[in-house]
N, CA, C and O atoms as CSV, one atom per row, in Angstrom:
chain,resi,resn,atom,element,x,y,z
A,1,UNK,N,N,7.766,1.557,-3.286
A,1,UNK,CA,C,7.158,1.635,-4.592
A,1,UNK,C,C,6.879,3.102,-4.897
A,1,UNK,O,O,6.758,3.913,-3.978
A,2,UNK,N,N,6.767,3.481,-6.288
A,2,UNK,CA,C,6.864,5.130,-6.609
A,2,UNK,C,C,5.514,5.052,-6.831
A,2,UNK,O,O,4.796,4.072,-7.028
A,3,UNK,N,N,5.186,6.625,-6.753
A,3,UNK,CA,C,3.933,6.554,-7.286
A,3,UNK,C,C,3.468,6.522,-8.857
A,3,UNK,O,O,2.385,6.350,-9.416
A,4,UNK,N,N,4.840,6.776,-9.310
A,4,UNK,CA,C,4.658,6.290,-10.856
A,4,UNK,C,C,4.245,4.535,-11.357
A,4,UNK,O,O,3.346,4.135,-12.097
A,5,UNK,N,N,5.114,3.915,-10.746
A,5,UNK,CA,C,4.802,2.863,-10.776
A,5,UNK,C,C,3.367,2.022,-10.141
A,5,UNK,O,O,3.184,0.809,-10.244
A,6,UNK,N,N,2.458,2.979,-9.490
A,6,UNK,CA,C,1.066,2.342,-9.374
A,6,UNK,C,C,0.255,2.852,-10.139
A,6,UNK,O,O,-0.676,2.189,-10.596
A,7,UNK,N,N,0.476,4.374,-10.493
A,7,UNK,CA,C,-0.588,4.882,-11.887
A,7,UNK,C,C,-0.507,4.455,-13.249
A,7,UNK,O,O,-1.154,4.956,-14.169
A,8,UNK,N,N,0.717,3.044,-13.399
A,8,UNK,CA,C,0.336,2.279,-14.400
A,8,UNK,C,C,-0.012,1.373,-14.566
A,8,UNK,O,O,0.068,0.790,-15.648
A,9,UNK,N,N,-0.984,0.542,-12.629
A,9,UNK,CA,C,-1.525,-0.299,-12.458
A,9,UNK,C,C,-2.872,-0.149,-12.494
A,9,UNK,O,O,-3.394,0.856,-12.010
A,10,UNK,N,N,-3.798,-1.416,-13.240
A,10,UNK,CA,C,-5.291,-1.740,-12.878
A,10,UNK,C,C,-5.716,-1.580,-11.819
A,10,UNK,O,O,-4.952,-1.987,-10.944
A,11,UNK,N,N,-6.829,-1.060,-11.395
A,11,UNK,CA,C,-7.826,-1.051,-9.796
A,11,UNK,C,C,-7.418,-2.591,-9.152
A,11,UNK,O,O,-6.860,-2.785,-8.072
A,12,UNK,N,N,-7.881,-3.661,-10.176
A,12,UNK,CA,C,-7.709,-5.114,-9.989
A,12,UNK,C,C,-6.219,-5.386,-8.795
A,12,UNK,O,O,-5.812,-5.806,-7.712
A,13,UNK,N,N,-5.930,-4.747,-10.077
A,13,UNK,CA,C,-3.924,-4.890,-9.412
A,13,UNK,C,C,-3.693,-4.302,-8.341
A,13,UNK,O,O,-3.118,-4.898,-7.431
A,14,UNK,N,N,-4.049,-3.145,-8.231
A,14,UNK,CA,C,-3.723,-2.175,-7.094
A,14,UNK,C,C,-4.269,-2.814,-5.938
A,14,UNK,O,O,-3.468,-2.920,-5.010
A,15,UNK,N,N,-5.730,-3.394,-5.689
A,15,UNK,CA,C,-6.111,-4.076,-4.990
A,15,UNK,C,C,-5.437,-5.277,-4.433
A,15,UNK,O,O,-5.277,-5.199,-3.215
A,16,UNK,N,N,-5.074,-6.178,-4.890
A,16,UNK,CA,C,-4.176,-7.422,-4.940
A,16,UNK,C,C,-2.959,-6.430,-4.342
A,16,UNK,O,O,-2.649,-6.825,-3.218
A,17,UNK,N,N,-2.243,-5.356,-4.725
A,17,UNK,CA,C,-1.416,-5.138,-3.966
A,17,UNK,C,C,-1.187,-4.647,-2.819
A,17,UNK,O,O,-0.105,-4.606,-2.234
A,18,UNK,N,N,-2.408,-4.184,-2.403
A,18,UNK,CA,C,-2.846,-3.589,-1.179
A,18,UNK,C,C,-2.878,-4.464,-0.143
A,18,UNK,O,O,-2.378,-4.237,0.959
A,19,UNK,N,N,-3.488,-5.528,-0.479
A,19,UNK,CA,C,-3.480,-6.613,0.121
A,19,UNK,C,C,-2.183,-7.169,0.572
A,19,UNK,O,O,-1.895,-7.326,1.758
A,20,UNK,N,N,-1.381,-7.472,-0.472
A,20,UNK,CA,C,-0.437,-7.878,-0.099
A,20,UNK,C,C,0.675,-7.142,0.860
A,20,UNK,O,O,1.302,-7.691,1.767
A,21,UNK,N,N,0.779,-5.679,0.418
A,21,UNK,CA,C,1.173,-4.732,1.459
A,21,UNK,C,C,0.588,-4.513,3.354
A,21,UNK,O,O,1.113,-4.052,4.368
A,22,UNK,N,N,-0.789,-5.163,3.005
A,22,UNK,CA,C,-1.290,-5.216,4.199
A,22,UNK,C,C,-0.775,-6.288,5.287
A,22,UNK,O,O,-0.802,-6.268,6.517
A,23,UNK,N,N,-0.271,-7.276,4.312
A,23,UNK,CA,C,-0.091,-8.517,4.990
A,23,UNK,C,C,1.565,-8.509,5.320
A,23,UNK,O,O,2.071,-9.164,6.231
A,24,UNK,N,N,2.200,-7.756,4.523
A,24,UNK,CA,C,3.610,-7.723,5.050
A,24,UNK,C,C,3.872,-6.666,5.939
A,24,UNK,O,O,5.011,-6.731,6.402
A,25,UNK,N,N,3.142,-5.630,6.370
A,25,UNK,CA,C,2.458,-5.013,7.677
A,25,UNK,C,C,2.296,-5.434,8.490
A,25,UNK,O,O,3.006,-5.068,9.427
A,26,UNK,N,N,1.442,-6.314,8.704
A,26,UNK,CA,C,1.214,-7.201,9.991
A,26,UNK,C,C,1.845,-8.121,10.597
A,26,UNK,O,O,1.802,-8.492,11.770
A,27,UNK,N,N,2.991,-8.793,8.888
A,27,UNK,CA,C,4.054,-9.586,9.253
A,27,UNK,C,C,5.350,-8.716,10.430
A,27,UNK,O,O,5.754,-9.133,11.515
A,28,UNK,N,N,5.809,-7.181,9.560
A,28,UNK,CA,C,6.873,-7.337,10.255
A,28,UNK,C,C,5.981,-6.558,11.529
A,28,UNK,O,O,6.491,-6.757,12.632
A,29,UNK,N,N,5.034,-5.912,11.541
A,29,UNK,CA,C,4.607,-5.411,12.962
A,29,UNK,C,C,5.149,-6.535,14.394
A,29,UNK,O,O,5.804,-6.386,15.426
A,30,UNK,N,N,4.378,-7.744,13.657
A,30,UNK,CA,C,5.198,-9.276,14.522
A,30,UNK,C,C,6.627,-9.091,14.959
A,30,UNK,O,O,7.033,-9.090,16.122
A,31,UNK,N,N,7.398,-8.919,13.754
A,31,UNK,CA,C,8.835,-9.195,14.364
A,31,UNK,C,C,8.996,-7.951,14.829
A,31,UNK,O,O,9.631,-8.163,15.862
A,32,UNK,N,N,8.837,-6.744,14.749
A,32,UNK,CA,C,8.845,-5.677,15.853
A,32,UNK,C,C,8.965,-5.975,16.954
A,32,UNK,O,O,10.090,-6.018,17.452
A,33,UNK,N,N,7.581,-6.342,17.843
A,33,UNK,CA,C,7.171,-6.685,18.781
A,33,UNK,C,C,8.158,-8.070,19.282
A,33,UNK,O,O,8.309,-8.274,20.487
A,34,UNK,N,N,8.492,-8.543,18.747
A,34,UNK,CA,C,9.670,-9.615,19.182
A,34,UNK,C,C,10.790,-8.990,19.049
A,34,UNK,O,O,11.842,-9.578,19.301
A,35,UNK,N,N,10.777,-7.962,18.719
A,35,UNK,CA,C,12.545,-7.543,18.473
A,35,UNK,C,C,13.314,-8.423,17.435
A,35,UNK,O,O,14.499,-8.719,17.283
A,36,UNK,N,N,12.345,-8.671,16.892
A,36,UNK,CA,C,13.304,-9.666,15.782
A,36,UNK,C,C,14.285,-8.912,14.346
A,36,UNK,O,O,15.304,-9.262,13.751
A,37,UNK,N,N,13.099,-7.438,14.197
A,37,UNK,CA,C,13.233,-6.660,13.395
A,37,UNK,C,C,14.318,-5.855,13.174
A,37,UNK,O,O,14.136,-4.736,13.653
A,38,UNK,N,N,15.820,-6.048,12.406
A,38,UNK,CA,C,16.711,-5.413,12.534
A,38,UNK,C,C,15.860,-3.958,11.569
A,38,UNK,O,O,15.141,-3.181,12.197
A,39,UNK,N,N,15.956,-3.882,10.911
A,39,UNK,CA,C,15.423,-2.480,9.662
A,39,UNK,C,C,14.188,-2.109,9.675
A,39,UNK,O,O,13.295,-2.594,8.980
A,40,UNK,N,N,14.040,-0.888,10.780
A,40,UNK,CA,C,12.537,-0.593,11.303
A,40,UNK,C,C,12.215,0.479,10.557
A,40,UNK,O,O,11.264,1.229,10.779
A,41,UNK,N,N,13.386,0.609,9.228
A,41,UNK,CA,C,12.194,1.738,8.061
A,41,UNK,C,C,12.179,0.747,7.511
A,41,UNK,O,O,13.275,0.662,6.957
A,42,UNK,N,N,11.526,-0.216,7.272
A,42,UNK,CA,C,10.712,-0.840,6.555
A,42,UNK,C,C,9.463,-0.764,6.779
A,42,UNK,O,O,8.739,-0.667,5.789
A,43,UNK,N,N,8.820,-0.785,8.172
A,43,UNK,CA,C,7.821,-0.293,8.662
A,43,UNK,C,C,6.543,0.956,8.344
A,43,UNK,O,O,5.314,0.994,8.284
A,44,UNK,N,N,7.890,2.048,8.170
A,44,UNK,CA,C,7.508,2.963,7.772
A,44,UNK,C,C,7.203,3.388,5.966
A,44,UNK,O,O,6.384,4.248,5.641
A,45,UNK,N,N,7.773,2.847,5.280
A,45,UNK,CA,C,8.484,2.531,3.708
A,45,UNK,C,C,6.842,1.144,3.578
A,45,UNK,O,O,6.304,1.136,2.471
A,46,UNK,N,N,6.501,0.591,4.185
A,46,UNK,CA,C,4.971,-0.068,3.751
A,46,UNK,C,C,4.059,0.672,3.751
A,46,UNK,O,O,3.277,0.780,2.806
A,47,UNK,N,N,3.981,1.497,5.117
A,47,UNK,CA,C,2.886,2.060,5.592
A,47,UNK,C,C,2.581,3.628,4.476
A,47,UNK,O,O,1.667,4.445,4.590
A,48,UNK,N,N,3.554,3.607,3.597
A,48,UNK,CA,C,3.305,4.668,2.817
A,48,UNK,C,C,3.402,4.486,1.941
A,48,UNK,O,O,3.214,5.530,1.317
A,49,UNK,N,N,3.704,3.374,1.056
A,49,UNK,CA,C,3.110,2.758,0.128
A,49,UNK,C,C,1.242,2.315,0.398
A,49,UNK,O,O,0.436,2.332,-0.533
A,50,UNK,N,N,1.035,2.112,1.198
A,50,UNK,CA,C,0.009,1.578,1.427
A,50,UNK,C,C,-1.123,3.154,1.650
A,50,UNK,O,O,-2.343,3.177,1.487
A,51,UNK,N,N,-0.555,3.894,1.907
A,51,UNK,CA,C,-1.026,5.637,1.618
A,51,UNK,C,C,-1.390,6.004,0.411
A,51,UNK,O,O,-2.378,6.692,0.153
A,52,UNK,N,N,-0.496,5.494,-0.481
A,52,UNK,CA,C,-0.184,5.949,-1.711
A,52,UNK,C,C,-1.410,5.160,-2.785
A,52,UNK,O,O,-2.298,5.599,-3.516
A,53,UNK,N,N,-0.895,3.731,-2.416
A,53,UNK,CA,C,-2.187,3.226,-3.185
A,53,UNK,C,C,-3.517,3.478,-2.942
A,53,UNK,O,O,-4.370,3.578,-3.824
A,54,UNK,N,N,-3.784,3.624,-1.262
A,54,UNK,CA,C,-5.308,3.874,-0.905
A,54,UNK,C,C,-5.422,5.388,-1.549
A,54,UNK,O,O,-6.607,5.646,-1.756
A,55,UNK,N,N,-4.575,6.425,-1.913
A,55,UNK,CA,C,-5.037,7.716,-2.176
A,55,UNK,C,C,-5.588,7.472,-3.440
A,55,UNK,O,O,-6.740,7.824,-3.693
A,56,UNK,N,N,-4.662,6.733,-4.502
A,56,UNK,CA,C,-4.868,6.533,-5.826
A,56,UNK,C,C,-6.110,6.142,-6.182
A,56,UNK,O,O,-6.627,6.623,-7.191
A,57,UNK,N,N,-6.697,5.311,-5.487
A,57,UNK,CA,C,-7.595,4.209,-5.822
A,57,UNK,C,C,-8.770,4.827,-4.919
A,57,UNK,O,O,-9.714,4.039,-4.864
A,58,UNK,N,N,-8.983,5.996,-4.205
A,58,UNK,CA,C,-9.715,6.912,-3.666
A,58,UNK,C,C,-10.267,8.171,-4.691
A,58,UNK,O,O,-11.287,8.860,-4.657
A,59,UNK,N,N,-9.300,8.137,-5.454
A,59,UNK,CA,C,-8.860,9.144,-6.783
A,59,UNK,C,C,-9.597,9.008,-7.744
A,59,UNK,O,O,-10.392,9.890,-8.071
A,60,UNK,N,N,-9.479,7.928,-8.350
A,60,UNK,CA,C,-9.686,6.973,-9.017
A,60,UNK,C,C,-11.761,6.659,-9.017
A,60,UNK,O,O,-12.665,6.829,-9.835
A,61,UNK,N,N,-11.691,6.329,-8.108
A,61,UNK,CA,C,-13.307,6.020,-7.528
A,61,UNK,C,C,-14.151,6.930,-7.803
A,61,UNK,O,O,-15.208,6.764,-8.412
A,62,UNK,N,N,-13.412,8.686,-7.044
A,62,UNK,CA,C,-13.914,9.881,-7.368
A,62,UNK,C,C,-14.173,10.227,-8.791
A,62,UNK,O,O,-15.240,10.755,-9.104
A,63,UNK,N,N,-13.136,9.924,-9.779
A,63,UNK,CA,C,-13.239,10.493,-11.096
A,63,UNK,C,C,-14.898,9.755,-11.270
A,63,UNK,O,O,-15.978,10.345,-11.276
A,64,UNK,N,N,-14.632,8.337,-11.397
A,64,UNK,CA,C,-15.281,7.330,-11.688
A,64,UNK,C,C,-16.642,7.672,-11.292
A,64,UNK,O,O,-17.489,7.367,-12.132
A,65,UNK,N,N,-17.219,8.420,-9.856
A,65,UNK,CA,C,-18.870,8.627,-9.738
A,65,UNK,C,C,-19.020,9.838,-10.295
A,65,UNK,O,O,-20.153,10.141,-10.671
A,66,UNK,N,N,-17.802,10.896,-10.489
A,66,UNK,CA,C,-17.934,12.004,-11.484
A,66,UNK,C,C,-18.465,12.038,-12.758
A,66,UNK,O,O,-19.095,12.937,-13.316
A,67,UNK,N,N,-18.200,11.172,-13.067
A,67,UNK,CA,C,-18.355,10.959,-14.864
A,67,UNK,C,C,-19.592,10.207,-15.227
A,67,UNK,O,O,-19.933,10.055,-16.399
A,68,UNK,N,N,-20.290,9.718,-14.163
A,68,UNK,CA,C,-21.475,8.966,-14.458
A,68,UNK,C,C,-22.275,9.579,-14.298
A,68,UNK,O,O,-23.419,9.163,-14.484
């Protein structure tokens, strides 16, 4: 995922996708560990998506106690 394509998502959304990124993390971490995993940049290609959104939404938070 680009990072263009999450700075035109809701906190809501971004959240929900975090999640879901988290969970297909842990999925293929599984087939890793079994060797089941033919395409081990995928691994890497979550784990930085999952960078990307936590920076945003870290970003995001900051503006947010700034302005109050």
């Amino acid at each position: 995922m680009d990072f263009e394509e999450i700075k035109t998502k809701s906190p809501v959304e971004l959240k929900e996708l975090l999640a879901d990124k988290q969970e297909e993390l842990r999925g293929l971490r599984f087939k890793l560990q079994s060797q089941q995993l033919k395409q081990m940049h995928k691994v890497a290609d979550i784990k930085k998506t999952i960078a990307r959104i936590e920076t945003f939404l870290a970003a995001q938070a900051k503006v947010a106690t700034k302005t109050q």
